[in-house]
C-alpha positions in Angstrom: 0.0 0.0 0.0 0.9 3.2 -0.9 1.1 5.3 2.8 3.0 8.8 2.1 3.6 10.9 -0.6 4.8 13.8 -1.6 4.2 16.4 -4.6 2.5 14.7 -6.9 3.3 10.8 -7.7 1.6 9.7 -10.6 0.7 5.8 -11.0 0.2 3.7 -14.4 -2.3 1.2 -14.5 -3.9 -1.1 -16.8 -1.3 -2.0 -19.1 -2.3 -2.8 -22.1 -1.3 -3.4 -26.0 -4.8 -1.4 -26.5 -6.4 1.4 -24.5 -7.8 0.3 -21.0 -9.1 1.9 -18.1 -10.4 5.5 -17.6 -8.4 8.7 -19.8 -6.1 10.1 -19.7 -3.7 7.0 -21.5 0.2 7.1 -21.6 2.7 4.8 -23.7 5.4 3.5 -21.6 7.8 0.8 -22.8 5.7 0.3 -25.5 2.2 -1.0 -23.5 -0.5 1.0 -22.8 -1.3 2.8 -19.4 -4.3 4.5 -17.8 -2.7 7.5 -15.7 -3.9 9.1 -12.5 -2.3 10.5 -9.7 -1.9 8.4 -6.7 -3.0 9.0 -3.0 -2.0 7.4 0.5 -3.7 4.1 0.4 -3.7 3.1 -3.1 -2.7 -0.6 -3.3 -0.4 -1.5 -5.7 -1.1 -4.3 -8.5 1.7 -6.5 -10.6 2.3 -4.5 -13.7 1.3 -0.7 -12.0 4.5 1.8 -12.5 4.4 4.4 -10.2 6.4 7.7 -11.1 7.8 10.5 -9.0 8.2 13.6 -11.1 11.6 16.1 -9.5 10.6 16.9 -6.3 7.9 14.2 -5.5 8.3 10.9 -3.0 6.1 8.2 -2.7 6.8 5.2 0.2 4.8 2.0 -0.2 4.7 -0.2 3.2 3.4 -4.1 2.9 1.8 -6.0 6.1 5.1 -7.8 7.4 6.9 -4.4 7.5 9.4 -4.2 4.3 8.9 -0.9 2.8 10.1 1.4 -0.6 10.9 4.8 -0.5 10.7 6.0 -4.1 12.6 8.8 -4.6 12.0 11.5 -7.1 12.5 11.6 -10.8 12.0 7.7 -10.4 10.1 5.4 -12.7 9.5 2.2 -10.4 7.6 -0.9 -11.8 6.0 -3.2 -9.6 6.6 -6.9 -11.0 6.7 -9.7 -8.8 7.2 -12.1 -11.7 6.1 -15.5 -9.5 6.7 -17.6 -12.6 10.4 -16.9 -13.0 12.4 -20.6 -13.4 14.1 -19.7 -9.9 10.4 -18.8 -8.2 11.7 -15.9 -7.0 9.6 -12.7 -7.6 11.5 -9.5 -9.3 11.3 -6.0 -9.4 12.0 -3.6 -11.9 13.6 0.0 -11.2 13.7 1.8 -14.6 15.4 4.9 -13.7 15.5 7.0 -10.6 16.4 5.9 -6.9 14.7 3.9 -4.8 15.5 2.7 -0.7 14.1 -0.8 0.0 13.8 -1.9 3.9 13.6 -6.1 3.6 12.7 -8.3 6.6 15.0 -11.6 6.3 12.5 -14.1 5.9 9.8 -12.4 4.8 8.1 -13.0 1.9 10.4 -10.7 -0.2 13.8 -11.8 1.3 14.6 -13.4 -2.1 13.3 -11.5 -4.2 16.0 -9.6 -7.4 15.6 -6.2 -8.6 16.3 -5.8 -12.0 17.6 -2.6 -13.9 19.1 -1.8 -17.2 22.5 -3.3 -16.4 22.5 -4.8 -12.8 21.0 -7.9 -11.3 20.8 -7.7 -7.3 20.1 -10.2 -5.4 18.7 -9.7 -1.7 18.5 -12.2 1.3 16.9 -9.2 4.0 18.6 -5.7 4.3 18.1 -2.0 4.0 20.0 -0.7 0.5 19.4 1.2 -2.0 19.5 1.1 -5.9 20.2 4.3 -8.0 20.0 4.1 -11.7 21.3 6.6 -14.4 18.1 7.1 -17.0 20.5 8.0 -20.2 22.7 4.9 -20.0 21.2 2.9 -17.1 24.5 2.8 -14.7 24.0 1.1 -11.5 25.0 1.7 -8.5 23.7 -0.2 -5.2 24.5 1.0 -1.4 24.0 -1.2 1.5 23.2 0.5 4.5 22.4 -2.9 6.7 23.1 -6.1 5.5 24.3 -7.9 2.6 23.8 -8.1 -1.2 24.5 -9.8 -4.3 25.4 -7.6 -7.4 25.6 -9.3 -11.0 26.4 -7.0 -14.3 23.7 -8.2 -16.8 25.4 -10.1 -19.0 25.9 -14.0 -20.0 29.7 -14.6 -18.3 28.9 -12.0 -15.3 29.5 -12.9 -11.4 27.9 -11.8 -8.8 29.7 -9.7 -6.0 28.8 -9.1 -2.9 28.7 -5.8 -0.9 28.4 -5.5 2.8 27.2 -2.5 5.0 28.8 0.7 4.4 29.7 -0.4 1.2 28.3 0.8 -2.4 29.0 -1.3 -6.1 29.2 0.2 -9.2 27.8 -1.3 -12.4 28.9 0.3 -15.3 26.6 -0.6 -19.1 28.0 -3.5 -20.6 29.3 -3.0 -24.1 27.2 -5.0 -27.0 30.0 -7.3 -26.8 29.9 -8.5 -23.5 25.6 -8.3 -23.6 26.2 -11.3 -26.2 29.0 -12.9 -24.3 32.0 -12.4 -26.8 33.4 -9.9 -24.1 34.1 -10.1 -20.5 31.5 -8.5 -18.4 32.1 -4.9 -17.2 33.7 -5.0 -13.4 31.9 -4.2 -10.5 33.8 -1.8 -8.2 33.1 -1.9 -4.9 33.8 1.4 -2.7 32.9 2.9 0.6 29.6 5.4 0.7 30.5 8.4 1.1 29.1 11.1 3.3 27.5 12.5 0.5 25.8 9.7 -0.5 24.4 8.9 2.4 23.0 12.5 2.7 21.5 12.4 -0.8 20.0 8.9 0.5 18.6 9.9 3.6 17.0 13.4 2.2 15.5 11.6 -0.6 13.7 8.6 1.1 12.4 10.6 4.2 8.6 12.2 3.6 7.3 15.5 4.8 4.0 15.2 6.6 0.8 15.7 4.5 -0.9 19.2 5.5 -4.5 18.8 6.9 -6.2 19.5 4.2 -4.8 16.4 2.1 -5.1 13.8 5.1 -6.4 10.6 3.8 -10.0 9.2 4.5 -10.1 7.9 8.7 -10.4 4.7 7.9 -7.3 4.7 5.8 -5.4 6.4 8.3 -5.6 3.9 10.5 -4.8 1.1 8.3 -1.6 3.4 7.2 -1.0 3.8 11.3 -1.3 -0.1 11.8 1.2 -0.5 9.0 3.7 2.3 10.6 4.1 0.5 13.3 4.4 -3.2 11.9 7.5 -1.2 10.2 8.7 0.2 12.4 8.6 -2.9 15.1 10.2 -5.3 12.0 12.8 -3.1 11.2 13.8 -3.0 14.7 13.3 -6.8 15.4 15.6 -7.1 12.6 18.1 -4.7 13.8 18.6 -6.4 16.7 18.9 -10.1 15.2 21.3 -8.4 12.6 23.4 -5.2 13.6 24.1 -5.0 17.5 26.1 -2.2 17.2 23.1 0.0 16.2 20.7 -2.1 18.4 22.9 -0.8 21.4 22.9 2.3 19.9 19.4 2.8 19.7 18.5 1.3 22.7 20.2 4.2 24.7 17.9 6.4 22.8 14.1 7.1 23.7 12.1 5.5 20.9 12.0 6.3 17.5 8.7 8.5 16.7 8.3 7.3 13.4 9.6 5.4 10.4 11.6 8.3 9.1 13.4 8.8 12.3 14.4 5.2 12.6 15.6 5.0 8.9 17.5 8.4 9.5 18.8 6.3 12.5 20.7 3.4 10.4 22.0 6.5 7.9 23.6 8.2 10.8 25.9 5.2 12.1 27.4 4.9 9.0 28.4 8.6 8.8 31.2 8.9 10.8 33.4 6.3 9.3 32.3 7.2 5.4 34.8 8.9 3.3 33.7 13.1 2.7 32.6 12.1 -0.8 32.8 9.9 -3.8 36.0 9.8 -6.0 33.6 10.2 -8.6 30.1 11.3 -8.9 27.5 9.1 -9.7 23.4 8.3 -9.9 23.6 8.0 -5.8 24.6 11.2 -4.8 23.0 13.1 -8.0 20.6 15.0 -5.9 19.5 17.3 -8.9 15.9 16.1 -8.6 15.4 16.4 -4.9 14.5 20.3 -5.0 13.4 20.7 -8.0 9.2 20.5 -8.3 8.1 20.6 -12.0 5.1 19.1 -13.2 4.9 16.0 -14.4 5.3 14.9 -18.1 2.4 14.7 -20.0 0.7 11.9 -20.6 0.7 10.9 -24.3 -2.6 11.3 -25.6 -4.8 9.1 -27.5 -3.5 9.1 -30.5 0.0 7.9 -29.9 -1.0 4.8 -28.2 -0.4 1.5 -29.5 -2.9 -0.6 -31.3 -6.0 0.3 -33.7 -8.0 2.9 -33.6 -11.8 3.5 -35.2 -12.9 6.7 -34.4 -10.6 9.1 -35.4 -11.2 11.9 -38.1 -9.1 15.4 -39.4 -11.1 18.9 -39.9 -9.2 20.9 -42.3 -9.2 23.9 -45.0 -8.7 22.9 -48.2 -7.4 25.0 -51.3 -6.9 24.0 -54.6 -5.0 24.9 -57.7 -5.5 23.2 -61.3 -3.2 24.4 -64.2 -4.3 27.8 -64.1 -7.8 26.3 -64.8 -9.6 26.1 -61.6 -8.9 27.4 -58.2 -11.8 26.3 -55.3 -11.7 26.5 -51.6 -13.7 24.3 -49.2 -13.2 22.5 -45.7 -12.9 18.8 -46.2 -13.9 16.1 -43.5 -11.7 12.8 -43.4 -12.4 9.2 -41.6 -8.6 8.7 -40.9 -8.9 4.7 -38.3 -5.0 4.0 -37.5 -3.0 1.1 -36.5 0.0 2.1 -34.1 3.2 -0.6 -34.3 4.9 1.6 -31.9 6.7 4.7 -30.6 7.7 5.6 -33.8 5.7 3.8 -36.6 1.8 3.7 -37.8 -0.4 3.4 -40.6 -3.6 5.2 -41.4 -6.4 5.2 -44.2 -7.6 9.0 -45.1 -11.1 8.7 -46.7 -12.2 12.0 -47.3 -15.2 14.1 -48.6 -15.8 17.6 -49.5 -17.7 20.1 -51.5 -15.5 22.1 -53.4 -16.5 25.7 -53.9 -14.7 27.3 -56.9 -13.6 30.9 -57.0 -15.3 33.8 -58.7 -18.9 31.6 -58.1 -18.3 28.9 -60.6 -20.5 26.2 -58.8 -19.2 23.8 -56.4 -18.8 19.9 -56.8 -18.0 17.2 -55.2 -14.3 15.2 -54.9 -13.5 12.5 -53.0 -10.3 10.8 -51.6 -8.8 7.5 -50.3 -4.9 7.7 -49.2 -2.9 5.8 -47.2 -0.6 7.9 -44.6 2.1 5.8 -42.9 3.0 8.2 -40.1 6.9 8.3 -38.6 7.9 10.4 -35.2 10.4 12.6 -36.1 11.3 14.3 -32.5 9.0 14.7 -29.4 4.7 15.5 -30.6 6.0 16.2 -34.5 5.1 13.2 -37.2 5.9 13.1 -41.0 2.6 12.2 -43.2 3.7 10.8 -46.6 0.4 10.2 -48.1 -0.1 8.7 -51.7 -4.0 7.0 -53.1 -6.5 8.0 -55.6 -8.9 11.1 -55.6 -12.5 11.4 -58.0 -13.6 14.7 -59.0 -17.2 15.3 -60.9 -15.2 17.5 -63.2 -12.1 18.5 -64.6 -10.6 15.1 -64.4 -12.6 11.6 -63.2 -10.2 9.7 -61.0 -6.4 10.2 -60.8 -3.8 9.2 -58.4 -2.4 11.5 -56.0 0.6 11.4 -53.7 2.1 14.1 -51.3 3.5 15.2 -47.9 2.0 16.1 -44.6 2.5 17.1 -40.3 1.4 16.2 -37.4 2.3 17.7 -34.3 0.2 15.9 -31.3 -0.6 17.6 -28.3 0.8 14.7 -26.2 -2.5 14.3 -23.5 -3.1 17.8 -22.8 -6.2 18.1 -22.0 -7.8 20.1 -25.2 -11.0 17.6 -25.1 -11.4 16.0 -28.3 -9.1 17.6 -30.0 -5.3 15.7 -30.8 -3.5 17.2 -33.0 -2.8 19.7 -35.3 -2.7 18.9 -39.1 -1.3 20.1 -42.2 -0.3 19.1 -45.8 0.3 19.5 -49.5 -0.8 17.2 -52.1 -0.3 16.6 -56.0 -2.5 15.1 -58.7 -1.6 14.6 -62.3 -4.5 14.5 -64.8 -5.6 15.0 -68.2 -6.2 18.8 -67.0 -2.9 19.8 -65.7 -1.1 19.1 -62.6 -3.3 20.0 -59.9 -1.4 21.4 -56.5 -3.9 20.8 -53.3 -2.7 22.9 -49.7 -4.8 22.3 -46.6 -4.4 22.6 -42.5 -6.6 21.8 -39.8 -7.5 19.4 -36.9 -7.5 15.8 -35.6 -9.9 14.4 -33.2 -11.2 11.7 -32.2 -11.8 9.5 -28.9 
């Protein structure tokens, strides 16, 4: 269960190769996701991602007392794959930071987190993982017990890192990814003082103001599972690490969760180096003070799979060989199949009533095109378009080819509307070259 946040967490559910669950929709590793924001005692499903935008924490707490503390800029999917050949679940940590509090012989004490270039193995500690989003570096700091660190790749070893201690996973080179290379070295360091600053500011929660307290009823569940943390991490203390058992038990009791994590941080502090010998995704603390709001989601029309009900409004103009010039608006039918971030294909079937300068009547043309549609950078898509086109006069039914954009507006919230349009098409006929230049709308839902 989700039991504290803070800023605004937002959390992906329903995946999907097609569009489930309630709007607004986002594309993430290519499956479809319904997107809302999450609130203290949300309960989190196998296959929900849960993302902290700069500035924004989230901690999730589970009945026998592990916990996560997702720190911000993090992208965090929850997948406890129980049908892995091992049975042991995994987790996946995209990019971001994240603290994870494990009680030995509970029901995750064997469970592997997964990222772009590390395997990690844990048997019951309190660590953390930190991976860099561009080239998904590893690096993994043990602040109470032991763990098992394995590069991914075929010939890799795992290495194990004790308290105090942080490894270093580098990306692997193609070459070693397909085992013609060794596997990139783990280094294995003290944390620094830095690190452990960065660690402990980014997985401790500021108290919700009154106004955003959650339901009673869920207050007192998130109470009852407080203190189950907060007694397991202290049985587990004792059974594991007497020197901060004796600590502690010179102390008056810890108030909360926060002040017993901050607790296991501070023993470490005095004999950590000032700061790494070089920086890395631990003690980037870039996205700790820095609120923004989140990405958008991506809107409709850039999620993956078919879609039936999607049209284009635009303004049509027309140029024939000097013969015929007409303006009009034109309505299309435009369904679209999605293959992915980058690639789809879409059938144009449009209709219009063509009004011809200087009051020369108005016909009728219709069009068929196909428009395969490639991402060029960010909301902006290239529209090659090429099909046939009937007009009632000044030339039957000729082919017709051209070029259009697309620039989507990436789930902002502009109702209907999806994207802006625009294009310029050609058709060759018995009456001259005709030169067609239109702009508009697309919408759909």
């Amino acid at each position: 269960m989700i039991t504290a946040i803070e800023g605004e967490v937002k959390l992906l559910t329903h995946p999907s190769k097609k569009l489930e669950g309630p709007p607004p929709h986002a594309l993430f590793e290519g499956l479809n996701y319904s997107v809302r924001n999450a609130r203290p005692g949300d309960l989190l499903e196998k296959g929900n991602v849960l993302r902290t935008p700069p500035g924004s924490k989230a901690r999730i707490l589970y009945p026998n007392g592990d916990q996560i503390h997702v720190a911000p800029g993090t992208a965090f999917r929850i997948d406890w794959d129980k049908d892995a050949a091992d049975g042991q679940p995994v987790l996946r940590l995209r990019h971001g930071k994240s603290r994870f509090v494990i009680q030995k012989g509970g029901p995750r004490s064997k469970f592997r987190i997964h990222t772009k270039t590390a395997v990690m193995g844990v048997r019951g500690t309190d660590f953390v993982v930190a991976v860099q989003p561009q080239t998904g570096a590893t690096e993994v700091a043990s602040l109470r017990g032991e763990i098992d660190v394995r590069p991914v790749a075929p010939k890799a070893e795992p290495v194990q890192i004790a308290r105090g201690q942080t490894a270093s996973v580098p990306a692997a080179p193609p070459e070693a990814a397909a085992g013609e290379a060794p596997p990139p070295a783990v280094e294995v360091r003290p944390t620094s003082q830095l690190e452990l600053e960065v660690i402990q500011k980014a997985s401790t929660i500021k108290a919700a103001p009154p106004a955003e307290a959650p339901p009673p009823e869920v207050a007192r569940e998130i109470a009852t599972l407080e203190k189950a943390a907060v007694d397991a991490t202290l049985r587990d203390i004792e059974a594991r690490d007497p020197e901060l058992h004796a600590k502690l038990e010179g102390e008056p009791p810890p108030e909360s969760l926060d002040a017993l994590n901050t607790s296991t941080v501070e023993a470490l502090l005095p004999d950590a180096p000032e700061a790494p010998e070089v920086a890395g995704p631990m003690s980037d603390s870039s996205l700790d003070e820095a609120p923004s709001a989140a990405a958008p989601a991506a809107g409709p029309d850039e999620a993956n799979g078919f879609r039936f009900a999607r049209f284009r409004f635009e303004g049509l103009h027309v140029e024939q060989g000097g013969e015929l010039e007409a303006d009009s608006p034109i309505l299309s039918w435009a369904p679209r199949y999605r293959f992915g971030r980058f690639l789809s294909l879409s059938l144009r079937l449009g209709f219009t009533l063509l009004k011809q300068t200087g009051d020369r009547g108005v016909f009728p043309m219709v069009e068929a095109m196909l428009v395969p549609g490639l991402r060029l950078w960010g909301p902006l898509e290239l529209e090659p378009h090429a099909g046939i086109q009937t007009w009632t006069v000044n030339g039957g039914t000729n082919p017709g080819f051209g070029l259009g954009l697309a620039w989507n507006f990436s789930g902002r919230s502009l109702g209907v509307l999806e994207r802006w349009v625009a294009g310029v098409t050609v058709v060759p006929g018995s009456h001259g070259e005709t030169a067609e230049f239109r702009a508009g709308v697309g919408f759909g839902w």
